[in-house]
BAFI-3210 file (N, C-alpha, C; in Angstrom, 3 decimals, decimal comma, padded with zeros to 6 digits):
// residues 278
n [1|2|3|4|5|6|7|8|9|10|11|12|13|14|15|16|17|18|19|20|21|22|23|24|25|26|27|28|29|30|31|32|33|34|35|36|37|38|39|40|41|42|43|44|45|46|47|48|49|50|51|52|53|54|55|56|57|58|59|60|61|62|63|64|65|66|67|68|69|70|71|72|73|74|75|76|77|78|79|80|81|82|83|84|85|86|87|88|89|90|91|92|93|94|95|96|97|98|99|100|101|102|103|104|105|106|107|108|109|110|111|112|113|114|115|116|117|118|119|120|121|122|123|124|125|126|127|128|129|130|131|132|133|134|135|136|137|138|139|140|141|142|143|144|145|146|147|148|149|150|151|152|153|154|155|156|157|158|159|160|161|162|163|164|165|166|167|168|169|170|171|172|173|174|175|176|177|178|179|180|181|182|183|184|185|186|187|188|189|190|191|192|193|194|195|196|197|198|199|200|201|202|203|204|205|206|207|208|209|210|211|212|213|214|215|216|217|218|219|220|221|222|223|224|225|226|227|228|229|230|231|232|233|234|235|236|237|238|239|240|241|242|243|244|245|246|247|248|249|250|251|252|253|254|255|256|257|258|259|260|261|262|263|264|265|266|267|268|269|270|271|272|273|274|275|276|277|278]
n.u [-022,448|-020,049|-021,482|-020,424|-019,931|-019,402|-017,721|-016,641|-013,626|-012,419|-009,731|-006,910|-008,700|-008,809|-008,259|-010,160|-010,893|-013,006|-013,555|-014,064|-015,653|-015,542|-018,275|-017,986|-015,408|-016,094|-015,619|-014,245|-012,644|-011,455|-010,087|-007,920|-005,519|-005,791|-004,464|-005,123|-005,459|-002,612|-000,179|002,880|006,160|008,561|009,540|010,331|009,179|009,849|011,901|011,043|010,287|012,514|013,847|013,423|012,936|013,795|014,041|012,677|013,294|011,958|012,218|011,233|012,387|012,951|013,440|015,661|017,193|020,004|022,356|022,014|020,791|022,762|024,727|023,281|023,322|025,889|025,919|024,256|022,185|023,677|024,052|023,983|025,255|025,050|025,440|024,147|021,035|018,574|018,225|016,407|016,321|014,626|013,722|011,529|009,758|008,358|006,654|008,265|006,761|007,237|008,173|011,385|013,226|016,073|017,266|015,024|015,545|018,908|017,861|016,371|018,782|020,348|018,347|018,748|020,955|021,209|018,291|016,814|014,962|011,762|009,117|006,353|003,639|002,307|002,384|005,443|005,785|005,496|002,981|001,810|002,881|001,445|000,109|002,892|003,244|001,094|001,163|003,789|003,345|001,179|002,735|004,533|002,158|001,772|003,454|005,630|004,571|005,732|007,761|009,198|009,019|008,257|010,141|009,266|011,113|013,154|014,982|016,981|017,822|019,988|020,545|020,869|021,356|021,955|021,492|018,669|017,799|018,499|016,682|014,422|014,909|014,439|011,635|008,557|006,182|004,085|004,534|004,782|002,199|-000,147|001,414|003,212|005,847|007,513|008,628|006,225|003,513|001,497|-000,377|-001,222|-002,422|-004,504|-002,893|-004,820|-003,665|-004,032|-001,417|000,417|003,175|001,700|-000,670|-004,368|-007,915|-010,667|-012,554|-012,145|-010,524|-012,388|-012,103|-010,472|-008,331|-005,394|-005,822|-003,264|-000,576|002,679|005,807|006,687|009,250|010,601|009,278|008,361|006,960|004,907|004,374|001,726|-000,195|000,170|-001,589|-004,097|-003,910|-004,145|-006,916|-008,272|-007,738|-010,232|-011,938|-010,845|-010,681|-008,544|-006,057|-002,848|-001,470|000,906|002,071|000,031|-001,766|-001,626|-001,643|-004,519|-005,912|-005,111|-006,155|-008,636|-008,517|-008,492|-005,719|-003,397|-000,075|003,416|005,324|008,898|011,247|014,028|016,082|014,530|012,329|013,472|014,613|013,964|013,778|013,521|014,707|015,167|018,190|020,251|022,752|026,384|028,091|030,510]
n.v [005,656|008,218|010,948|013,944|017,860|021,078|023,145|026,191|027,235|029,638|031,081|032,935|035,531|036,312|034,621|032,783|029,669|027,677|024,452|020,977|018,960|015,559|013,302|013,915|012,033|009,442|010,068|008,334|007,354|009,354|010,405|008,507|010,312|012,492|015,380|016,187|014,185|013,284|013,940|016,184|014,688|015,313|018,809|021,455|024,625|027,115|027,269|028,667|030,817|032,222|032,750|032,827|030,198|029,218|027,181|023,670|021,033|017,976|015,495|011,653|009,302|007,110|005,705|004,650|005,052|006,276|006,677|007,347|009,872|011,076|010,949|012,420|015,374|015,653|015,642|016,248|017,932|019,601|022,245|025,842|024,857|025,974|029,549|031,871|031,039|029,673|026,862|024,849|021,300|018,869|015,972|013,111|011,659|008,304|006,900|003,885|000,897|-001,472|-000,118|001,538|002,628|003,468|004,151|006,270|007,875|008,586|009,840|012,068|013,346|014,286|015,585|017,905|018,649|019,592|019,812|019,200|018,126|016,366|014,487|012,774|011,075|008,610|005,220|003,916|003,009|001,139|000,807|002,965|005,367|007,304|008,537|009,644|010,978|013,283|014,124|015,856|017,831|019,154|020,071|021,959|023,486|025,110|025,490|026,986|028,410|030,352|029,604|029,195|026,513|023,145|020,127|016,627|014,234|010,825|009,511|007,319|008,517|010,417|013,763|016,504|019,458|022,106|022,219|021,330|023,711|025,389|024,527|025,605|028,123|028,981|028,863|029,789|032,666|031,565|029,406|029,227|029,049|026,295|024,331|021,337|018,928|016,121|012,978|011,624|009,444|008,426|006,224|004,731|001,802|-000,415|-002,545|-005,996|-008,105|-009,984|-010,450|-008,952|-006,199|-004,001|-003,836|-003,407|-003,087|-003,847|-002,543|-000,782|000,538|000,784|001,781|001,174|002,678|004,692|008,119|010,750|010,908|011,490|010,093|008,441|009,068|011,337|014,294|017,930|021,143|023,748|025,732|026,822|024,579|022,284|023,229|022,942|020,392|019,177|019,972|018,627|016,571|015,342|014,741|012,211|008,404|006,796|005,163|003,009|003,619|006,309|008,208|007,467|008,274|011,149|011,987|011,241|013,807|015,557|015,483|016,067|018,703|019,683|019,961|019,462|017,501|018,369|017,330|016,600|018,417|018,245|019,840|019,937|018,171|015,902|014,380|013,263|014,859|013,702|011,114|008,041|006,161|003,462|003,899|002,857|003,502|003,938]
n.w [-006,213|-005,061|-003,988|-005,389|-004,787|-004,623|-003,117|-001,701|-000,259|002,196|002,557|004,627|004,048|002,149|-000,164|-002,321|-003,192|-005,806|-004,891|-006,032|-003,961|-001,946|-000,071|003,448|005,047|007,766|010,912|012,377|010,798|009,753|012,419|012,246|010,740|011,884|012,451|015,530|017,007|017,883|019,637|020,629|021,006|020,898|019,655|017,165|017,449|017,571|015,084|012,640|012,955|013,907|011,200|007,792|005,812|002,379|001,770|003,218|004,525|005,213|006,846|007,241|009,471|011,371|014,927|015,191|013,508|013,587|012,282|009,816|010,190|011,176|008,769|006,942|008,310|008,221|005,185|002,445|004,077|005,598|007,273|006,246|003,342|001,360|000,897|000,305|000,823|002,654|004,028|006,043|007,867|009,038|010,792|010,832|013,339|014,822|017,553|018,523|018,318|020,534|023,085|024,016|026,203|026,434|023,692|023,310|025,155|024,168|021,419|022,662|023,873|021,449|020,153|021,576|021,153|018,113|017,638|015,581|014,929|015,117|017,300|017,405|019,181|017,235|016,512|015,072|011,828|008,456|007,697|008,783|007,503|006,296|008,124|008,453|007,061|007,022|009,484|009,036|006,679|008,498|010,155|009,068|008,154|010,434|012,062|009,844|007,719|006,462|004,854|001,262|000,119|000,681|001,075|001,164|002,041|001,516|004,143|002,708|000,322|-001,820|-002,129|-004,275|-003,677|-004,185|-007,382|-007,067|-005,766|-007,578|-009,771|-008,841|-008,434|-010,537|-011,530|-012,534|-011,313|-010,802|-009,123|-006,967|-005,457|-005,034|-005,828|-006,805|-007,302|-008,783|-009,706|-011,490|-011,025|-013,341|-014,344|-012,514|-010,757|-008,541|-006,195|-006,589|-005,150|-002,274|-000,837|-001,324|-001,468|-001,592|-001,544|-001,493|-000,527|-002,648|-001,057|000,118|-001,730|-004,233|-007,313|-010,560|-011,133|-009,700|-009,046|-010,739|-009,036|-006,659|-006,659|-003,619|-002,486|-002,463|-003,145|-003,777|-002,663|-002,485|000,101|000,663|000,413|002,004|004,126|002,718|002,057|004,243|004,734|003,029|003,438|005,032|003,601|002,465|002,972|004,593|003,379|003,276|001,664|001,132|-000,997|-003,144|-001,133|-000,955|-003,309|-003,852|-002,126|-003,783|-005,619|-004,813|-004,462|-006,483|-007,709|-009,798|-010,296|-010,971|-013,299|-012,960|-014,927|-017,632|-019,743|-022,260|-021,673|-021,660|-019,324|-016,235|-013,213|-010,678|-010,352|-009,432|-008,564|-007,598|-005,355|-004,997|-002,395|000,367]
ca.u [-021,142|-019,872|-021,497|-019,373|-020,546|-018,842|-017,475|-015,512|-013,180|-011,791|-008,044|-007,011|-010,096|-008,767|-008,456|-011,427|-010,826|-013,885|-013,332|-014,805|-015,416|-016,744|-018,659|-017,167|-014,875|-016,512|-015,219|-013,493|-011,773|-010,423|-009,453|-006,532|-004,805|-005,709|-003,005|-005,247|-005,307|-001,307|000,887|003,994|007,326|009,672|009,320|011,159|008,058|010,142|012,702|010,946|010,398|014,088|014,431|012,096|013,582|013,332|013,445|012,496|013,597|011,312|012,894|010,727|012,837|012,416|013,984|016,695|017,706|020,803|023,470|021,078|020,520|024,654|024,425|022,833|023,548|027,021|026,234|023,176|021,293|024,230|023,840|024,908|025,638|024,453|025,330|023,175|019,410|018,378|017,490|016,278|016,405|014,079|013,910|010,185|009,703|007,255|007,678|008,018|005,471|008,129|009,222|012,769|013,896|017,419|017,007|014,724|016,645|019,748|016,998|016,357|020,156|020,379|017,401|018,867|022,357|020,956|017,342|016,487|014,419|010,089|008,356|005,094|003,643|002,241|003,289|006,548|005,974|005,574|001,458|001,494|003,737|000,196|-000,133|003,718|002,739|000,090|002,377|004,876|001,944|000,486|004,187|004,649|001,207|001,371|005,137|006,505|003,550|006,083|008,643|008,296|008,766|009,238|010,137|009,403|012,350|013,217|016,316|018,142|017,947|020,975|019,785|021,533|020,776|022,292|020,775|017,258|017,583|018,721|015,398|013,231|014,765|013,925|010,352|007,660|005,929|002,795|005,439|004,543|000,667|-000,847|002,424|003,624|006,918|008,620|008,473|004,552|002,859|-000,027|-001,056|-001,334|-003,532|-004,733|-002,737|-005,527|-003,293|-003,354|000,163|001,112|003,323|001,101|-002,353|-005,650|-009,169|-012,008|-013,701|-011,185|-010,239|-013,212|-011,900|-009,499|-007,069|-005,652|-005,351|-001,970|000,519|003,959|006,531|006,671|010,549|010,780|008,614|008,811|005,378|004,906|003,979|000,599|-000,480|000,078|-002,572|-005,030|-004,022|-004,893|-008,306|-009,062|-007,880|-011,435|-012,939|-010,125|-010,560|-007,077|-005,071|-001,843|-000,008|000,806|002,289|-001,379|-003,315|-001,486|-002,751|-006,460|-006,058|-004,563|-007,664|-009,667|-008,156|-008,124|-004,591|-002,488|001,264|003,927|006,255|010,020|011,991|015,052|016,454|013,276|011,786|013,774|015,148|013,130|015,140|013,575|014,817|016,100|018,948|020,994|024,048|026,902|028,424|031,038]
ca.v [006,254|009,493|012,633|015,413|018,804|021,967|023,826|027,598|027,558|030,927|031,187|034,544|036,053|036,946|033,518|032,202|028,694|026,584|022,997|019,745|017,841|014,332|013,066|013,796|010,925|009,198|010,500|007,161|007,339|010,452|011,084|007,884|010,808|013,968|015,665|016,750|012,930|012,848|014,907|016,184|014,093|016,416|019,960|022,620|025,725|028,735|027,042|029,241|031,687|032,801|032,857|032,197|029,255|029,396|025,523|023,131|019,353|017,268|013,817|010,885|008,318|006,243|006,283|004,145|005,666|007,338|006,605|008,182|011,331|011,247|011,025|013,442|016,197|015,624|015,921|017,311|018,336|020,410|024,113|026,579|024,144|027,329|030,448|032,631|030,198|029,306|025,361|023,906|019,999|018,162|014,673|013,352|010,295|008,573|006,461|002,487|-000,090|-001,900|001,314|001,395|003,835|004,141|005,102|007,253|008,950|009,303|010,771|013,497|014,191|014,645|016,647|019,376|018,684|019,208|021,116|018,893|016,541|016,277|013,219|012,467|009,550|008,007|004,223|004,308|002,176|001,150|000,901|004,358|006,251|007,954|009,549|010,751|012,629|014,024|015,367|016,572|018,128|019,896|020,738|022,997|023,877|025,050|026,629|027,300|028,332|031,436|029,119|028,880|025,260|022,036|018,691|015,275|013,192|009,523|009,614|006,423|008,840|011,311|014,865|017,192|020,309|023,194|021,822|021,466|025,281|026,571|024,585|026,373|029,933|029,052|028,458|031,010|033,166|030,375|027,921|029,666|028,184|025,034|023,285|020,136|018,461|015,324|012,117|011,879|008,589|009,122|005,316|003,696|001,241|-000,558|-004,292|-006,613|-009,334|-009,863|-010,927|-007,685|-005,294|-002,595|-004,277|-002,462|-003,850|-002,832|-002,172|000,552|001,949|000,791|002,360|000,539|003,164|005,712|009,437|011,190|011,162|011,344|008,915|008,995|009,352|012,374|015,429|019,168|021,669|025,008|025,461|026,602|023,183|021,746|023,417|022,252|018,960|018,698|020,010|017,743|014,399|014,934|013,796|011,169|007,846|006,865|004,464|003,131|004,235|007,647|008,470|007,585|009,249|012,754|012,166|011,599|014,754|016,590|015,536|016,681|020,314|020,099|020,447|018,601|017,458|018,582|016,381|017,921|017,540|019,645|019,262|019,381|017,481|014,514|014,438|013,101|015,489|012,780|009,833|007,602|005,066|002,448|004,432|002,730|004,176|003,051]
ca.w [-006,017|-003,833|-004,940|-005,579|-005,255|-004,855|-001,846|-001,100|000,621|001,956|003,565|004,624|003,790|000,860|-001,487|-002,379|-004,281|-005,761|-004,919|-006,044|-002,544|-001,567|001,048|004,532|006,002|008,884|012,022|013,018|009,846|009,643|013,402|012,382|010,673|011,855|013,298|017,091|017,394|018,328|020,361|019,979|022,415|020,462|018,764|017,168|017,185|017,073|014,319|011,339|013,968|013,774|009,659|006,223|004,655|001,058|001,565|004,846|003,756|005,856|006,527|008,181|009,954|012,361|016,532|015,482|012,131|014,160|011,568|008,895|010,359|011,006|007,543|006,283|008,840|007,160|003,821|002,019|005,010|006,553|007,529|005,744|002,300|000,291|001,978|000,269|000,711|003,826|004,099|006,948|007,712|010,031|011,020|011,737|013,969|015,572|018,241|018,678|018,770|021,637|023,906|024,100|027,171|026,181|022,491|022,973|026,108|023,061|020,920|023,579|023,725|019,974|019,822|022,253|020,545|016,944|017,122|014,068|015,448|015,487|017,425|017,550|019,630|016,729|015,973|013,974|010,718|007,226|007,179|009,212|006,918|005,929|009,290|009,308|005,847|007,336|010,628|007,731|006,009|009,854|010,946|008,039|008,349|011,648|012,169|008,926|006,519|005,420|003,849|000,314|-000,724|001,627|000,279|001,498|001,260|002,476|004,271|001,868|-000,908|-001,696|-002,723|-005,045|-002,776|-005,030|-007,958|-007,017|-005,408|-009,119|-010,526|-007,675|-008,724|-012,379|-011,538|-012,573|-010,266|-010,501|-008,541|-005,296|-004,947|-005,424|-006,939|-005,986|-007,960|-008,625|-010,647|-011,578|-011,634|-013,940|-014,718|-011,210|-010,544|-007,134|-006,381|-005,598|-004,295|-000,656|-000,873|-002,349|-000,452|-002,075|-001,565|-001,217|-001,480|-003,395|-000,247|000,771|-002,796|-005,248|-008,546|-010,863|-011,490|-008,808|-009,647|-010,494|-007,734|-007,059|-005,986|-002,113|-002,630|-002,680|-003,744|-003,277|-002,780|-001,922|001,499|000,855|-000,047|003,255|004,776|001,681|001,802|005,637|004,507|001,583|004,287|005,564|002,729|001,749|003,410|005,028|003,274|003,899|000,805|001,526|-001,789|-003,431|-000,177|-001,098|-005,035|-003,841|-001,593|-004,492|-006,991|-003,886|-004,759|-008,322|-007,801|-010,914|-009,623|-011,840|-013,531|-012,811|-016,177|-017,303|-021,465|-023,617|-020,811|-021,809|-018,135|-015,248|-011,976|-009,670|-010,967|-008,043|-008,796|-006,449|-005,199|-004,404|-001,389|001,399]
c.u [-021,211|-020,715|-020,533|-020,259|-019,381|-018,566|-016,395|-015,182|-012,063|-010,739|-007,808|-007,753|-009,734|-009,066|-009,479|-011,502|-012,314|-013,429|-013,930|-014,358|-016,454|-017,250|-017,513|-016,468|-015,747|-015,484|-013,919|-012,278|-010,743|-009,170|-008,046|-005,164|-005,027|-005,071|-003,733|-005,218|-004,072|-001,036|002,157|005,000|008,361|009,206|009,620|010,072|008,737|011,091|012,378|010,414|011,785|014,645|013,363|012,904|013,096|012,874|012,933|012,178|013,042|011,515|012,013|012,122|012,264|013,349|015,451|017,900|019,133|021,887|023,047|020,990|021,947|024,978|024,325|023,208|024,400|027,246|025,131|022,260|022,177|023,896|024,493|025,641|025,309|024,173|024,518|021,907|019,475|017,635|017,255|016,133|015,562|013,694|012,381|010,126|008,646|008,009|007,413|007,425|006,290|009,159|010,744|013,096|015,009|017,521|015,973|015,387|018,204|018,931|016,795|017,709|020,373|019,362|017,952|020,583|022,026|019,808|016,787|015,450|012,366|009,804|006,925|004,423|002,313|003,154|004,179|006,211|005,064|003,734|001,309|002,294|002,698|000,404|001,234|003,870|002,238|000,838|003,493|004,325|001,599|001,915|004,521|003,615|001,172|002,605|005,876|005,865|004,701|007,442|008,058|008,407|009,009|009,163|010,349|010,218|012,742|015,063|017,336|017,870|019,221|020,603|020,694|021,177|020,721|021,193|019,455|017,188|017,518|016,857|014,412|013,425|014,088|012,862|009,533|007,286|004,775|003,278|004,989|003,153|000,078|000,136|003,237|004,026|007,276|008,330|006,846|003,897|001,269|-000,664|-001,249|-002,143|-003,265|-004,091|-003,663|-005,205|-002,976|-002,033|001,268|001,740|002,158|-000,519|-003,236|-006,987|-009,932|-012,623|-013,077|-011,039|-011,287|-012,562|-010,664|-008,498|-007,171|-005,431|-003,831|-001,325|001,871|004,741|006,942|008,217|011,476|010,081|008,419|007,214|005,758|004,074|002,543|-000,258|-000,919|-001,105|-003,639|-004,919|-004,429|-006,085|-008,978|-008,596|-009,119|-012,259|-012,246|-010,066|-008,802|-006,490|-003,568|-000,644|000,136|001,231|000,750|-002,244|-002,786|-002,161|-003,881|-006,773|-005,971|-006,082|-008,789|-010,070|-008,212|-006,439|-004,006|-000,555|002,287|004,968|007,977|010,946|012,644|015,637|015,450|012,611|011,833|014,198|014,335|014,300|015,049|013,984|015,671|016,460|019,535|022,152|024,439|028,173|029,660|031,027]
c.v [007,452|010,326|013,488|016,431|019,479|023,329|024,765|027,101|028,566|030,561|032,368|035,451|036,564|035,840|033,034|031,008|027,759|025,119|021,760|018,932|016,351|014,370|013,632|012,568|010,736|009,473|009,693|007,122|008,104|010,661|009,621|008,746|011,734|014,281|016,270|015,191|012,599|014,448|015,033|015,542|015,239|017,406|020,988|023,860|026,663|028,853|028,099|030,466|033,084|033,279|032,099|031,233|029,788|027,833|024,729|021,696|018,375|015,764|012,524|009,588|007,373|006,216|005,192|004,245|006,723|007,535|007,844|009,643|011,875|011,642|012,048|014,959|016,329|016,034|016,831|018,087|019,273|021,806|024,656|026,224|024,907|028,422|031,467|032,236|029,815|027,907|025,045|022,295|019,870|016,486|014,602|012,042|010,133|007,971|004,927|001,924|-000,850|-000,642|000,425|002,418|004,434|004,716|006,227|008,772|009,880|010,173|012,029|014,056|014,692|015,417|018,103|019,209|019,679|020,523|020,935|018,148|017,044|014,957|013,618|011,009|008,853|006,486|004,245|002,819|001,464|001,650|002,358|005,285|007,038|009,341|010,019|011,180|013,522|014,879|015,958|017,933|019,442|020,415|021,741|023,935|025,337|026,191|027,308|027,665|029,731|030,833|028,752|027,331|024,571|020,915|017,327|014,309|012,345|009,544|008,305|007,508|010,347|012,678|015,760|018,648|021,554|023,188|021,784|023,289|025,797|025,825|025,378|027,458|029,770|029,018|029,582|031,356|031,946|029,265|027,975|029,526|026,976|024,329|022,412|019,344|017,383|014,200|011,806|010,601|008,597|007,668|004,201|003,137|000,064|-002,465|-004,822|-007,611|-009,132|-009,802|-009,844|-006,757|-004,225|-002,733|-003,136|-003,087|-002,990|-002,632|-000,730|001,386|001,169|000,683|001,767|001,494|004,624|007,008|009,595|011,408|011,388|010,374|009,468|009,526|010,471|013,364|016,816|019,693|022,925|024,883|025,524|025,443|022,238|022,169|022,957|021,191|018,221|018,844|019,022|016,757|014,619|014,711|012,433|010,049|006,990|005,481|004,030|003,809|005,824|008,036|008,934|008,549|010,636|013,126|012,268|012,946|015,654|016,747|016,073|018,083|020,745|020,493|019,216|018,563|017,709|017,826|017,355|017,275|018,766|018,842|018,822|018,632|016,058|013,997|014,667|013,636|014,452|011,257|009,241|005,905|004,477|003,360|003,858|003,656|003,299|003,779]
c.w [-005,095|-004,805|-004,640|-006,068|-005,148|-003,650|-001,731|000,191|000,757|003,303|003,692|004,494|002,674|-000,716|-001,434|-003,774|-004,354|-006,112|-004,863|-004,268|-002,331|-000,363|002,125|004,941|007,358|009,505|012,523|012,066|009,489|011,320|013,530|012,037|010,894|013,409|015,222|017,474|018,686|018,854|020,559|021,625|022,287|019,381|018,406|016,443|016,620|015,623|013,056|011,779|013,121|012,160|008,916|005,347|003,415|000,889|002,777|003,668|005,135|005,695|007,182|008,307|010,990|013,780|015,722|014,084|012,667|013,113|010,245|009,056|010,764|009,668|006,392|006,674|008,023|005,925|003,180|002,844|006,274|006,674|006,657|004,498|001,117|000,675|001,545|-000,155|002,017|003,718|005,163|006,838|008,595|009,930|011,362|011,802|014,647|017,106|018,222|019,116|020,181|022,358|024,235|024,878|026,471|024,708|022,091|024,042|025,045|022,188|021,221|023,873|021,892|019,294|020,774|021,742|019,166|016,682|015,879|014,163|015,698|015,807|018,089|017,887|018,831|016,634|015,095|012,814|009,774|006,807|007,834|008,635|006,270|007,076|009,295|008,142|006,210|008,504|009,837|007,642|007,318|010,458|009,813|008,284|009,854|012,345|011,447|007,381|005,661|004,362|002,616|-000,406|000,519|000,614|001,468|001,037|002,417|003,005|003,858|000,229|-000,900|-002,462|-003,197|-004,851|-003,902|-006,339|-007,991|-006,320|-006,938|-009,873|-010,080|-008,046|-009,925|-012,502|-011,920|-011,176|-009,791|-009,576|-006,894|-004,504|-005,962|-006,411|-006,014|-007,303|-007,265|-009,755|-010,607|-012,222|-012,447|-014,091|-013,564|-011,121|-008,687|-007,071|-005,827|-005,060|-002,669|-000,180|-001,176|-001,523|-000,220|-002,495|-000,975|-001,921|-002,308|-002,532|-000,125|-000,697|-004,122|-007,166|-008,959|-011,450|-009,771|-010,207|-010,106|-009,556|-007,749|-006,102|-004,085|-001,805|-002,286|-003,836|-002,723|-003,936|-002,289|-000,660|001,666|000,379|001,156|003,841|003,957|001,868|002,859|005,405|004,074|002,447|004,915|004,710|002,294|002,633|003,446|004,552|003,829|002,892|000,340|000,501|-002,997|-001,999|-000,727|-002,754|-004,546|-003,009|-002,775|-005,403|-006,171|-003,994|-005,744|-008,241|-008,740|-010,442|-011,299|-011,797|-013,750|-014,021|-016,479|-019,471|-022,029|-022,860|-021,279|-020,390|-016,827|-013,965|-010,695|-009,741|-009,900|-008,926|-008,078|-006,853|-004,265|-003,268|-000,076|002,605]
res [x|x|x|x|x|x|x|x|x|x|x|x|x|x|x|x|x|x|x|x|x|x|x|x|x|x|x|x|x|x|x|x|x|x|x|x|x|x|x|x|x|x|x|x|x|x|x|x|x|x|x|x|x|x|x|x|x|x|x|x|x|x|x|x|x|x|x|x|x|x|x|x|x|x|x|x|x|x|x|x|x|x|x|x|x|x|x|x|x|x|x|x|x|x|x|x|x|x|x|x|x|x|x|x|x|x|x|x|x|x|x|x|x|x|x|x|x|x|x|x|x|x|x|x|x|x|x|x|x|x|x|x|x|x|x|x|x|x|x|x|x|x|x|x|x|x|x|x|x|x|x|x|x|x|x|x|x|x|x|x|x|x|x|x|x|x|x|x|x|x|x|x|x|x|x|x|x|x|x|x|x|x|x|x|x|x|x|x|x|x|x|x|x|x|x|x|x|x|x|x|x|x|x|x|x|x|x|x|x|x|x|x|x|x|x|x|x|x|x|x|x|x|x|x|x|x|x|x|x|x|x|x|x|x|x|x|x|x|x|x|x|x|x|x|x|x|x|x|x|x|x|x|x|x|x|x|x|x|x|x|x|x|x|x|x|x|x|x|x|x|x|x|x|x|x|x|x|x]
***
């Protein structure tokens, strides 16, 4: 099996966390998601520049998701939908396996319309939704390490903006490192059917149960996380199910994901249901 020993690592020169680590990732392996790989088409640097979110709602879509990000702008992801919290929204795309000139030419008008918009010329889709965690993950990292929470959320899910702010004030002071919220799969295990949307061999993931994770759906972290969790992908060989790759990063950290529950913790806050809509 891997050995696991035991490795400091110091941030700021001031934290000094001891962390169980495995082997290194081969080179080939890691550089599928590490963020110097790709380069940015579209990028909003100075966006956290200008103001400290309290939140930054990190959306992945895709180039042709235009209605979606209509969508949302509109409703939970508008400006100013809580005048005293500062939310930011961002859209993160890659770009298409079949270039498309003209949608991505609208793209570039709606990014200097908007100012919402991150692409990265990564392939856009489903088996690479790993790598646009990981640019999530390095775009926080990178521009916006003073906001204190971001959340990964799929843009078909409808978010209850206010609401999740009042759970975030309610949080202890401990909420503000190494915490990462939402619905918390604790009993996952690996499909071995080829056939399986959600296949994975035993060559690639060995072990018949994964770690704790959380549903890719949507989950909310404190910012300093992001930069940890880019660390710990150089030991984590790169899957495609990015929901499980952020658990094996997390067990990388010793970091435990917290399950978000509200009434005696009879009340799962991430609980995603079919909403009808017209």
């Amino acid at each position: 099996g891997l050995i696991t020993f035991v490795v400091t690592l110091v941030l700021n020169n001031t934290t000094r966390l001891s962390i169980p680590k495995k082997t290194p990732t081969p080179k080939e392996f890691y550089d599928v998601i590490s963020p110097s790989t790709y380069r940015f088409i579209l990028n909003q640097p100075e966006l956290c520049l200008k103001k400290t979110p309290f939140l930054v709602l990190m959306i992945p879509v895709t180039l042709k998701d235009t209605e979606a990000r209509t969508a949302i702008r509109r409703t939970w992801g508008q400006d100013g939908l809580i005048p005293s919290v500062t939310i930011l929204h961002l859209f993160v795309i890659g770009q298409p396996a079949q270039s498309d000139p003209l949608l991505q030419e609208h793209l570039e008008k709606e990014s200097k319309e908007y100012g919402d918009i991150i692409q990265m010329d990564f392939v856009d889709s489903y088996h690479n939704l790993t790598i646009k965690t990981m640019m999530i993950m390095n775009w926080i990292a990178t521009y916006c390490q003073g906001a204190r929470y971001a959340m990964k959320i799929d843009a078909d899910i409808f978010l209850n903006v206010r609401y999740l702010v009042d759970y975030l004030h309610g949080q202890s002071e401990s909420s503000r490192k190494d915490y990462i919220t939402g619905s918390v799969i604790s009993d996952g295990a690996p499909h071995r059917d080829s056939f399986n949307k959600w296949y994975i061999s035993e060559d690639l993931y060995p072990d018949n149960w994964y770690p704790p994770y959380l549903s890719g759906a949507a989950y909310v972290f404190s910012t300093d996380l992001a930069r940890k969790i880019l660390w710990a992908s150089r030991f984590v060989r790169p899957i495609r199910l990015e929901d499980v790759y952020v658990g094996l990063c997390l067990q990388v950290l010793g970091v435990k994901p917290t399950y978000a529950t509200r009434f005696l913790g009879l009340r799962n806050l991430f609980e995603v249901r079919s909403l009808k809509y017209e």
